[in-house]
DRENPA-460179 format. One record per residue (C-alpha): chain; x, y, z. Coordinates in Angstrom, 1 decimal, m for minus. Example, Ala and Ser with C-alpha at 12.3 -4.5 7.8 and 13.67 -1.06 7.14 Angstrom:
<sites>
<"A"; <12.3; m4.5; 7.8>>
<"A"; <13.7; m1.1; 7.1>>
</sites>
This chain:
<sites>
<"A"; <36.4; m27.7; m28.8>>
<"A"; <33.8; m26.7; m26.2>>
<"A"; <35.5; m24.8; m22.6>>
<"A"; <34.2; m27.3; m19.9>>
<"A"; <32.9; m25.4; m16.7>>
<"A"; <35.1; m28.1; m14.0>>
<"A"; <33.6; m26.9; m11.0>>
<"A"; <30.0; m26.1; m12.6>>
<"A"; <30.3; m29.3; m14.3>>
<"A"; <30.9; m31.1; m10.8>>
<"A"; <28.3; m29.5; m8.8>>
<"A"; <26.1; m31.1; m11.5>>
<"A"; <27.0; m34.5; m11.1>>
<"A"; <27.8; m34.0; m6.8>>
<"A"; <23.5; m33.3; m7.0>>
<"A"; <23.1; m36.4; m8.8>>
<"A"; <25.1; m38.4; m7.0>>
<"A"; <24.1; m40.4; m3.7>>
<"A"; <24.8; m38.9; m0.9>>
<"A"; <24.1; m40.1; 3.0>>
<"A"; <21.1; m39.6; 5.2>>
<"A"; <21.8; m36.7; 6.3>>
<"A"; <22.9; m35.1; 3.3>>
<"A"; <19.3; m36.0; 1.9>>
<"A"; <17.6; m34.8; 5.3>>
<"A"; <19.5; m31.3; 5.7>>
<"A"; <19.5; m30.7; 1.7>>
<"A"; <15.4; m30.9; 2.2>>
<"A"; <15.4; m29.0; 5.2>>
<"A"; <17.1; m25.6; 3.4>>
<"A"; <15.3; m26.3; 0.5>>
<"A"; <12.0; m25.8; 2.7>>
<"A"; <13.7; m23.3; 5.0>>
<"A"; <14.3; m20.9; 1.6>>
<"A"; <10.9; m21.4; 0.3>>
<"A"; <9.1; m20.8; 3.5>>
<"A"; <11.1; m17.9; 4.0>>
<"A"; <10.4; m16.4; 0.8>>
<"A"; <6.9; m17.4; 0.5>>
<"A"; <6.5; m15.1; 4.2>>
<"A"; <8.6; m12.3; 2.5>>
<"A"; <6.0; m12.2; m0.3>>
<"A"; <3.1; m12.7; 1.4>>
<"A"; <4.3; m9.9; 3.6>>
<"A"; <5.3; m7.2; 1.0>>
<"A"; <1.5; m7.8; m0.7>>
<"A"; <0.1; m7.4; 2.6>>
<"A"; <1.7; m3.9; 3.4>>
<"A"; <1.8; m2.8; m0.4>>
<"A"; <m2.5; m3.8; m0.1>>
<"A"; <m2.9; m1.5; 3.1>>
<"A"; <m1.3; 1.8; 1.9>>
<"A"; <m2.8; 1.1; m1.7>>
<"A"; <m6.6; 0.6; m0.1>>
<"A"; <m6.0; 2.8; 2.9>>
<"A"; <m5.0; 5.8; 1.0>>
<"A"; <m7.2; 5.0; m2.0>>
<"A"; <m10.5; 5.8; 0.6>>
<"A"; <m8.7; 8.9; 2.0>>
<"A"; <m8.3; 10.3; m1.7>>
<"A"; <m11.7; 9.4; m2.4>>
<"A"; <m13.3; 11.2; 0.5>>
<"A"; <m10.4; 14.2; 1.2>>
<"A"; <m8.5; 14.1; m2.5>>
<"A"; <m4.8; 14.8; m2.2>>
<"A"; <m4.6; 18.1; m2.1>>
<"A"; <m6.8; 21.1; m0.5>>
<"A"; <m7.0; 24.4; m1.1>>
<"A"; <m8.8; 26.6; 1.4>>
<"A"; <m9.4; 29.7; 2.9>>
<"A"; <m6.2; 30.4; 5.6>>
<"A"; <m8.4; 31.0; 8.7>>
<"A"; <m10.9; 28.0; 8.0>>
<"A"; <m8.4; 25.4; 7.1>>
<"A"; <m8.2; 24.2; 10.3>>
<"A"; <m12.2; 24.5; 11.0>>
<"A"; <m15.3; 22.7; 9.0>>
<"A"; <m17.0; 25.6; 8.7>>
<"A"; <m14.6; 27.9; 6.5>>
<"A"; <m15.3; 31.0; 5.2>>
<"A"; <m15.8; 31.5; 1.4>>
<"A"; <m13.4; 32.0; m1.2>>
<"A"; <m14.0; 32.4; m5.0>>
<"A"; <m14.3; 30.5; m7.4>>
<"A"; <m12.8; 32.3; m10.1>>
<"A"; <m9.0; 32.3; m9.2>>
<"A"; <m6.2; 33.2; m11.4>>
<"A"; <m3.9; 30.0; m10.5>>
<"A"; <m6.6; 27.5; m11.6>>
<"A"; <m5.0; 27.5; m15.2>>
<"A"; <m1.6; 27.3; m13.6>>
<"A"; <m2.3; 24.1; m11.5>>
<"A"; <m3.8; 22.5; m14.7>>
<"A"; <0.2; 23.0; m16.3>>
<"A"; <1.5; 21.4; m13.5>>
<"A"; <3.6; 18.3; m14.0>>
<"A"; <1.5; 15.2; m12.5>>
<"A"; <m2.0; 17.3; m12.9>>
<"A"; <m4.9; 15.1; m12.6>>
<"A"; <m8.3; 16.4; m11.7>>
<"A"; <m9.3; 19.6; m9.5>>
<"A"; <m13.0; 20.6; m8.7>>
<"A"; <m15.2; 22.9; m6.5>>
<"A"; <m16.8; 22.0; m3.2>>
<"A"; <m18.1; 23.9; m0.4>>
<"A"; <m19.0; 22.3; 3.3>>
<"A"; <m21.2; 23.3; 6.1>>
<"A"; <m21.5; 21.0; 9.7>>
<"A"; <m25.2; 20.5; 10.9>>
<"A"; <m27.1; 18.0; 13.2>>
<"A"; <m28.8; 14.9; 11.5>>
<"A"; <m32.0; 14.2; 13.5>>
<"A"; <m34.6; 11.7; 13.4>>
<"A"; <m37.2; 10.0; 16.0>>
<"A"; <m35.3; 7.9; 17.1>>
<"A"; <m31.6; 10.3; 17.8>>
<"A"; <m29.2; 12.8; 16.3>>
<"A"; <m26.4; 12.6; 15.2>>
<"A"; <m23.6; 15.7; 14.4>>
<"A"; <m22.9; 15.3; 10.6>>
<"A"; <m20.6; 17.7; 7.7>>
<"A"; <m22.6; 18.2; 5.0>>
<"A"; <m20.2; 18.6; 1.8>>
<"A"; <m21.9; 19.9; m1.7>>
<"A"; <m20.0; 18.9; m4.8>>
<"A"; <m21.2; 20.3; m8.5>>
<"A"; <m20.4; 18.6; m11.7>>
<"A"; <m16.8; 19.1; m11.9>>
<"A"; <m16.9; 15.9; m8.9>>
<"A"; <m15.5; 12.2; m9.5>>
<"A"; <m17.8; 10.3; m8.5>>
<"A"; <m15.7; 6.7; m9.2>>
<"A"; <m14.5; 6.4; m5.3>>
<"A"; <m18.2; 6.5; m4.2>>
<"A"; <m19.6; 4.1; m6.9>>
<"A"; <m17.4; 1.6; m5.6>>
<"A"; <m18.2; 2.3; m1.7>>
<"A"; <m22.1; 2.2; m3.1>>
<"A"; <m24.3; m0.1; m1.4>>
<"A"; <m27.6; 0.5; m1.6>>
<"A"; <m29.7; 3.3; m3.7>>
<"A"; <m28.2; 5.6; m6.3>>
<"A"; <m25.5; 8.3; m6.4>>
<"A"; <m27.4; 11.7; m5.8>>
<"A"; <m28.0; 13.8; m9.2>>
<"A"; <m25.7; 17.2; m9.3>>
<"A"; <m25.8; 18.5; m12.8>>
<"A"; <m24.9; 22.6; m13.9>>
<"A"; <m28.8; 22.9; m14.5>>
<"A"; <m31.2; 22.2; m11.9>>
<"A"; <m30.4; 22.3; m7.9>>
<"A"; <m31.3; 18.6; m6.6>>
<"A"; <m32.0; 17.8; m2.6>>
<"A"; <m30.9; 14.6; m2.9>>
<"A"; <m28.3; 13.2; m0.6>>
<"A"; <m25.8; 10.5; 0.0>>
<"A"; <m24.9; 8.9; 3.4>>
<"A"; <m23.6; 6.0; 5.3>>
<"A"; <m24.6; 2.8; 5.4>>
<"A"; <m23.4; 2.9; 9.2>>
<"A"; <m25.1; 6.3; 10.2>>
<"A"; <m28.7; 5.2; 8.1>>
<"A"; <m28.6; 2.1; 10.5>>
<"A"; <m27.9; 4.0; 13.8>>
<"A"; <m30.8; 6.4; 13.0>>
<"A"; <m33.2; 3.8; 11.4>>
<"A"; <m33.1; 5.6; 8.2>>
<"A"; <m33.5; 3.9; 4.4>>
<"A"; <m33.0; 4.5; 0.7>>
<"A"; <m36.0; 7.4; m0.2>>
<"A"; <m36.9; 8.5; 3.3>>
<"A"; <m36.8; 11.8; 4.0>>
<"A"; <m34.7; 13.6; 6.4>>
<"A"; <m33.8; 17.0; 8.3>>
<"A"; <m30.8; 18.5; 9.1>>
<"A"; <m30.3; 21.4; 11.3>>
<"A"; <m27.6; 24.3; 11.3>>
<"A"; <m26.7; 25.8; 13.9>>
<"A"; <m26.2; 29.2; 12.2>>
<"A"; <m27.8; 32.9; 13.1>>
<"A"; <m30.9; 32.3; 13.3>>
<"A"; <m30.4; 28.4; 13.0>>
<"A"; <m32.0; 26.8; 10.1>>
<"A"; <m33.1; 23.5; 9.4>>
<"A"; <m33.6; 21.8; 5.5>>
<"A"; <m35.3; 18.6; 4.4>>
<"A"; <m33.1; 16.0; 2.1>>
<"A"; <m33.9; 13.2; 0.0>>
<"A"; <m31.7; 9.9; 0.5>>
<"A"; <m30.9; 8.7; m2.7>>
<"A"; <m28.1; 6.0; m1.7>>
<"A"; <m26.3; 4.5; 1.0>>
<"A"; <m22.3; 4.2; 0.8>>
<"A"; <m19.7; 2.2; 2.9>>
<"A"; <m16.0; 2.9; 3.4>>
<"A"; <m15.4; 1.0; 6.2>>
<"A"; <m13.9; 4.1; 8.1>>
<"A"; <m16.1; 4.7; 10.9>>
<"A"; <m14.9; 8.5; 11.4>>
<"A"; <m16.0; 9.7; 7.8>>
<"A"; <m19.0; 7.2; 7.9>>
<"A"; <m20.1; 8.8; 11.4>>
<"A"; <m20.1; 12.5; 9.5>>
<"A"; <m20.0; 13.1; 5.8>>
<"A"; <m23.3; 13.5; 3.8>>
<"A"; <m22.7; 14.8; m0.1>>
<"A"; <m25.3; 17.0; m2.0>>
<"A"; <m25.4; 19.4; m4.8>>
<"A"; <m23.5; 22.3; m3.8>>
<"A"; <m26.1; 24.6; m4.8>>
<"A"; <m27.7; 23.3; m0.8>>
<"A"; <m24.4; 23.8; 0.5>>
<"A"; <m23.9; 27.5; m0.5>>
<"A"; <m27.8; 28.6; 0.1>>
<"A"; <m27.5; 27.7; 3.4>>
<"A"; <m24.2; 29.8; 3.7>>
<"A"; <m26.1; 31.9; 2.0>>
<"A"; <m23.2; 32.3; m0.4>>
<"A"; <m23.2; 33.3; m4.2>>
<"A"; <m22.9; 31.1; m6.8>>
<"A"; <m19.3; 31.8; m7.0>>
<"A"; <m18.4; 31.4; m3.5>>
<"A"; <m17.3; 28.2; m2.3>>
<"A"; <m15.1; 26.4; 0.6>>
<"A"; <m12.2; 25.8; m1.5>>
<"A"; <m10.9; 23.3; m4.1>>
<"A"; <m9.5; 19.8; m4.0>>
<"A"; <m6.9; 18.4; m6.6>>
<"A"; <m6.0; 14.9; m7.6>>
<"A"; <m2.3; 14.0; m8.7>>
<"A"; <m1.1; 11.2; m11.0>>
<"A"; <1.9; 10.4; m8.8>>
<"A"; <1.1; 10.2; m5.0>>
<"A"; <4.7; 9.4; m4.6>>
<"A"; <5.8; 13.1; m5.1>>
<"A"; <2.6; 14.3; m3.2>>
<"A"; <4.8; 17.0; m1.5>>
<"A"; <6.5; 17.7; m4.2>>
<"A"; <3.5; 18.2; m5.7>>
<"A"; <2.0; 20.3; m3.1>>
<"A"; <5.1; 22.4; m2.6>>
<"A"; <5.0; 23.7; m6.1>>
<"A"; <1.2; 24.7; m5.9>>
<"A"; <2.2; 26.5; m2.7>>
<"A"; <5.0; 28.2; m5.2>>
<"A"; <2.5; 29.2; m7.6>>
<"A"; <0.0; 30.9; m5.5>>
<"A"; <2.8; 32.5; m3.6>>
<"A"; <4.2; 33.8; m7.0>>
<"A"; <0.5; 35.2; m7.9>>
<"A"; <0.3; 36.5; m4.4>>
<"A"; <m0.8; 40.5; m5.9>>
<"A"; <m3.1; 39.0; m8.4>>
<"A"; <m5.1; 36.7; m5.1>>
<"A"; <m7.6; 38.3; m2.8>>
<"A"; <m8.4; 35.7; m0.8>>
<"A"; <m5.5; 34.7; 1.9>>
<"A"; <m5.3; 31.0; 1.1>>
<"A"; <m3.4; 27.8; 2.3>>
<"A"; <m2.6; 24.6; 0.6>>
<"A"; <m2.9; 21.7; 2.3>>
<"A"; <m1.8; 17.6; 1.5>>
<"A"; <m3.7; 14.7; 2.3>>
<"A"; <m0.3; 13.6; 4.4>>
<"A"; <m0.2; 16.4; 6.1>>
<"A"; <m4.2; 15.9; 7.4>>
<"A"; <m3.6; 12.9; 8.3>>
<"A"; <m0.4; 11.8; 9.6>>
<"A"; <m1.1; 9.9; 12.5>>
<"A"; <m2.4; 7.1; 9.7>>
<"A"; <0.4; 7.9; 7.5>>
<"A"; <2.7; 7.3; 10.2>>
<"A"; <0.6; 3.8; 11.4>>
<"A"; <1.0; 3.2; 7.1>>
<"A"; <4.8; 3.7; 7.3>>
<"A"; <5.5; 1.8; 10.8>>
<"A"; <4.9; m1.6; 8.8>>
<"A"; <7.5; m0.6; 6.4>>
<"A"; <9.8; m1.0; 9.6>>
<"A"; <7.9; m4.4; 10.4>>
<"A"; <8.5; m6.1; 6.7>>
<"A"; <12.1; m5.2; 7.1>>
<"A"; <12.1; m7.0; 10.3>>
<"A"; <10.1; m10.1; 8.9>>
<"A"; <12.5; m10.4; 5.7>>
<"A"; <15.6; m10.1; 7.9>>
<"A"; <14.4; m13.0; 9.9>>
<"A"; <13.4; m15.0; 7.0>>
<"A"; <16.6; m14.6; 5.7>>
<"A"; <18.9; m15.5; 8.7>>
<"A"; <17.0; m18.7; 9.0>>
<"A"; <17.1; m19.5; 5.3>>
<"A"; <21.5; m18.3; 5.3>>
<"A"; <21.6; m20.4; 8.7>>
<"A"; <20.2; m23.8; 7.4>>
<"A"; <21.9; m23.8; 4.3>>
<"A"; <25.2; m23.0; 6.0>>
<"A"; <24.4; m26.5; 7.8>>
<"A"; <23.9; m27.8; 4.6>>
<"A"; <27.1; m26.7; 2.6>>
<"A"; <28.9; m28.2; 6.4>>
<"A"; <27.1; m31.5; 6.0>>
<"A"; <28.1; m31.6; 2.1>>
<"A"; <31.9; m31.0; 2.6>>
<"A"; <32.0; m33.4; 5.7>>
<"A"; <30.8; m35.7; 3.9>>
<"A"; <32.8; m35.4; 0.5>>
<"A"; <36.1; m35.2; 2.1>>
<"A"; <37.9; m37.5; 0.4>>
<"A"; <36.6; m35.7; m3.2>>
<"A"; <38.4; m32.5; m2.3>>
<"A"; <41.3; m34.4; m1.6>>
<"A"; <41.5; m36.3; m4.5>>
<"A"; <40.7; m33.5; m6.7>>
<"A"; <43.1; m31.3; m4.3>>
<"A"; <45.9; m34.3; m5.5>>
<"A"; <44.9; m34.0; m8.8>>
<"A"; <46.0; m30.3; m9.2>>
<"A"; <42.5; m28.5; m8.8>>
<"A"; <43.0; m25.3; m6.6>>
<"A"; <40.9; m24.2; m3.4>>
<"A"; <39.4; m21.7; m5.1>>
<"A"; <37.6; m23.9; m8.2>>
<"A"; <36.9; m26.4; m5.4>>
<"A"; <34.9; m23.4; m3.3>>
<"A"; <33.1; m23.1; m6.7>>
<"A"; <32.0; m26.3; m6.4>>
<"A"; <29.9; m25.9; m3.4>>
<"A"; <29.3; m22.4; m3.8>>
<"A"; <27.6; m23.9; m6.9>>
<"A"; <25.6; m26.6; m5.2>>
<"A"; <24.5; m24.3; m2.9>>
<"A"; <23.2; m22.0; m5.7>>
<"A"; <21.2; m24.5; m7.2>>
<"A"; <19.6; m25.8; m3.8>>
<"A"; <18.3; m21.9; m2.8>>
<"A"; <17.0; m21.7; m6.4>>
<"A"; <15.1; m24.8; m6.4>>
<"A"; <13.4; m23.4; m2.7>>
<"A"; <13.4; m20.3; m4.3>>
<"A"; <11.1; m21.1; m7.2>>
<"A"; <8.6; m23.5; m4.4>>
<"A"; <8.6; m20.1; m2.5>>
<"A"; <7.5; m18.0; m5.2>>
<"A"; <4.9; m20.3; m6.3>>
<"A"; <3.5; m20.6; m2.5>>
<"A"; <4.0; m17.1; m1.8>>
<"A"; <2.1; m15.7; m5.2>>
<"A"; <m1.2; m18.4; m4.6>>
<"A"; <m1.4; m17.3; m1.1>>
<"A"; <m1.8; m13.5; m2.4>>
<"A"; <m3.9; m14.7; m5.1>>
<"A"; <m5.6; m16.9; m3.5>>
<"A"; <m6.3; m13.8; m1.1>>
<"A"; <m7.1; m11.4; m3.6>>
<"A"; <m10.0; m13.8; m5.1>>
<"A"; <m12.0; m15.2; m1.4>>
<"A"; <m10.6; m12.4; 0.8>>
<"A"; <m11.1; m15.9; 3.3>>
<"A"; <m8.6; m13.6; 5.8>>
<"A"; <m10.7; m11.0; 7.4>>
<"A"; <m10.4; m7.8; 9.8>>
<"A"; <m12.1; m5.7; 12.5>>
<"A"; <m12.8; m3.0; 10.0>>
<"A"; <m13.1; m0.4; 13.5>>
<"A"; <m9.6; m0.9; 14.0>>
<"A"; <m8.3; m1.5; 10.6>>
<"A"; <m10.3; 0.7; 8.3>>
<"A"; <m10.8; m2.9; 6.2>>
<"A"; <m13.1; m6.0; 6.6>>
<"A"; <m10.7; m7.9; 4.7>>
<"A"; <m6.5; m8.6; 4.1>>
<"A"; <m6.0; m6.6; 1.5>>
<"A"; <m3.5; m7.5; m1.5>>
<"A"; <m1.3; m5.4; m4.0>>
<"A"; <1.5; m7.6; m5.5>>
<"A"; <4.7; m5.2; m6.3>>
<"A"; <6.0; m7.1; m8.8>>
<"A"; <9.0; m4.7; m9.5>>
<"A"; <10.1; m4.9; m5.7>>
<"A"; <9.4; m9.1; m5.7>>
<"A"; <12.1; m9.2; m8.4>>
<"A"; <14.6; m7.3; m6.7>>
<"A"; <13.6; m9.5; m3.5>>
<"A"; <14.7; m12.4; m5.5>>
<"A"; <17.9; m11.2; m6.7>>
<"A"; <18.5; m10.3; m3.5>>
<"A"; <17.2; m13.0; m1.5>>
<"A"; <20.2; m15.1; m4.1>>
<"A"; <22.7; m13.0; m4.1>>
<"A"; <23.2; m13.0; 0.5>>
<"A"; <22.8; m16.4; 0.2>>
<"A"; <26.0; m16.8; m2.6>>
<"A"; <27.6; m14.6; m0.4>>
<"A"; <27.2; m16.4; 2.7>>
<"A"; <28.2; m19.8; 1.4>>
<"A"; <31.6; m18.4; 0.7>>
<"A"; <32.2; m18.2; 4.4>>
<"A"; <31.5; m22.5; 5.0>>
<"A"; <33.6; m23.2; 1.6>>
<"A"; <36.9; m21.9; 3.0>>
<"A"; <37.3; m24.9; 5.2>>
<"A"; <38.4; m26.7; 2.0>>
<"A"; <41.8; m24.8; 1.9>>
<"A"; <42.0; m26.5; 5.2>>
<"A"; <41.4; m30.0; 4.2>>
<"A"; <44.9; m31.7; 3.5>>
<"A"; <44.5; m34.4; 0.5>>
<"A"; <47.3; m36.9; 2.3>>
<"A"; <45.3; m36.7; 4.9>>
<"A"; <41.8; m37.4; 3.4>>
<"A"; <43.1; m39.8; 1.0>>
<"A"; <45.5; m42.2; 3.6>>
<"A"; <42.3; m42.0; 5.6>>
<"A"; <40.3; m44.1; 2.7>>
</sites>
């Protein structure tokens, strides 16, 4: 013979049953009141999970995650050389969470035209360089060539500075540098790029770094310094600490006084703007979730005003308070999954809907973006979920006790 659920089995037939007008009314409003709520914690969470992903995806394009660089010129654009031959390079490549390291070397100059001028960092990259983050920022013209072989004057700028100086794809330009004596060198452009980030549009212009270390008047093996890519931003400093370890442990074996610096630590006024809307998706779930717990509190009220004379009866027919609480608890359960899975649904076509016609834009001066962008956490939706469930169980609990206050002679003499 099958165990019968009571309470469970109750809660089933209390739904189906007919209950007054404003059973029906408040039922829809906490219904509406979870999905809303949830759809808003979603919609939230993709939004702030889309900022930090896109935000820090142009920072690593443009700065990497990690820099190493000579001591006295990590704080300066124009840095004095270091070599490029250096006894930790096979070390970093062991390291746990090792992705990609290359070469570069930078000098700042003057970009000047008929019409203006405008102070530029010119940064020369060799083959070793990932070009991926600038294909997608590409928006006119080709990437410049840089191959092992032959030294091309080709360059690469912004879409943003071309169009402040009237330049175009295949003019030629000249750059000044204000070294001793000054010199001055003729480029080709050979594309335009776009990052939306008006500071690093305003200045950087890539070459071969063959350019780069002529006009240092550097040797071949002499460079600014290197730049590493992780596989796990998460453990950034983590990761940065232990290259800091290593060249500190190959400190007699390393001629060059060196630092090591992360892409947190040369920018944190953005990380810290990134990490304030953690604080502000807290605050938007907490508020979903009080209205969601407060409307269907006034639901589970509305249900055991109303079914009064049920608890009594069942009360007189030997059912304790506890397995009546389940009842409702139950009910309740069912209502916050039913707004639960309209939330989910809303929530996750609003982001996708997002992701596909970007139809919510931005100041791209002010945000670094021209649209909303969208990264849907999946992992930390589910736990939203559970939890979003579990406070609202919880909370019922607090509305069922007034059964062990409901008295069936009472209830039943008043039928």
């Amino acid at each position: 013979m099958t165990k019968v659920n009571t309470p469970y089995f109750l809660a089933k037939r209390l739904r189906a049953g007919q209950g007054g007008r404003k059973n029906s009314v408040m039922m829809r409003i906490a219904t509406l009141s979870v999905a809303i709520g949830l759809a808003v914690m979603i919609f939230a969470l993709g939004v702030i999970f889309g900022f930090k992903r896109e935000i820090t995806a142009k920072l690593t394009g443009v700065m990497s995650h990690v820099q190493i660089t000579r001591f006295e010129g990590s704080n300066s654009s124009e840095s004095a050389p270091i070599s490029a031959h250096q006894p930790f390079l096979t070390g970093i490549e062991q390291l746990p969470g090792f992705g990609s390291m290359h070469r570069y070397a930078q000098v700042p100059g003057i970009l000047r035209s008929d019409e203006s001028f405008q102070g530029i960092l010119l940064k020369g990259v060799g083959g070793d360089f990932d070009w991926r983050f600038f294909e997608r920022a590409l928006v006119e013209g080709v990437l410049p060539t840089v191959s092992d072989s032959v030294r091309n004057k080709e360059i690469l700028l912004s879409k943003r500075l071309a169009e402040a100086m009237k330049l175009a794809v295949g003019d030629r330009i000249e750059l000044m540098f204000l070294q001793q004596p000054p010199r001055r060198d003729q480029y080709k452009i050979a594309g335009l790029y776009e990052t939306d980030m008006q500071d690093i549009d305003n200045l950087l212009l890539l070459t071969d770094i063959r350019n780069v270390q002529r006009l240092n008047r550097w040797e071949a093996d002499q460079i600014s310094g290197f730049e590493i890519m992780t596989t796990d931003f998460d453990r950034l400093d983590e990761f940065s600490d232990q290259i800091y370890d290593l060249l500190l442990g190959m400190s007699d074996r390393i001629i060059d006084p060196l630092t090591v610096t992360n892409l947190r630590e040369s920018n944190p006024l953005i990380f810290d703007w990134l990490d304030t809307h953690d604080l502000n998706a807290l605050i938007i779930i907490i508020v979903m979730l009080l209205v969601a717990v407060f409307n269907m509190i006034a639901a589970m009220l509305i249900i055991l005003l109303e079914k009064t004379s049920m608890i009594g009866i069942l009360k007189a027919l030997g059912m304790n308070d506890g397995a009546i609480q389940r009842i409702f608890i139950y009910r309740s359960a069912r209502i916050a999954l039913r707004g639960m899975i309209w939330g989910n649904a809303i929530g996750l076509a609003i982001c996708l809907l997002q992701q596909q016609t970007g139809w919510l834009t931005l100041n791209a001066d002010g945000y670094f973006l021209t649209t909303v962008p969208i990264h849907i956490p999946w992992a930390i939706v589910g736990a939203l979920n559970l939890g979003v469930l579990a406070v609202i169980v919880l909370t019922q609990t607090l509305p069922a006790r007034i059964v062990s206050g409901i008295l069936p002679e009472k209830t039943i003499r008043f039928d």
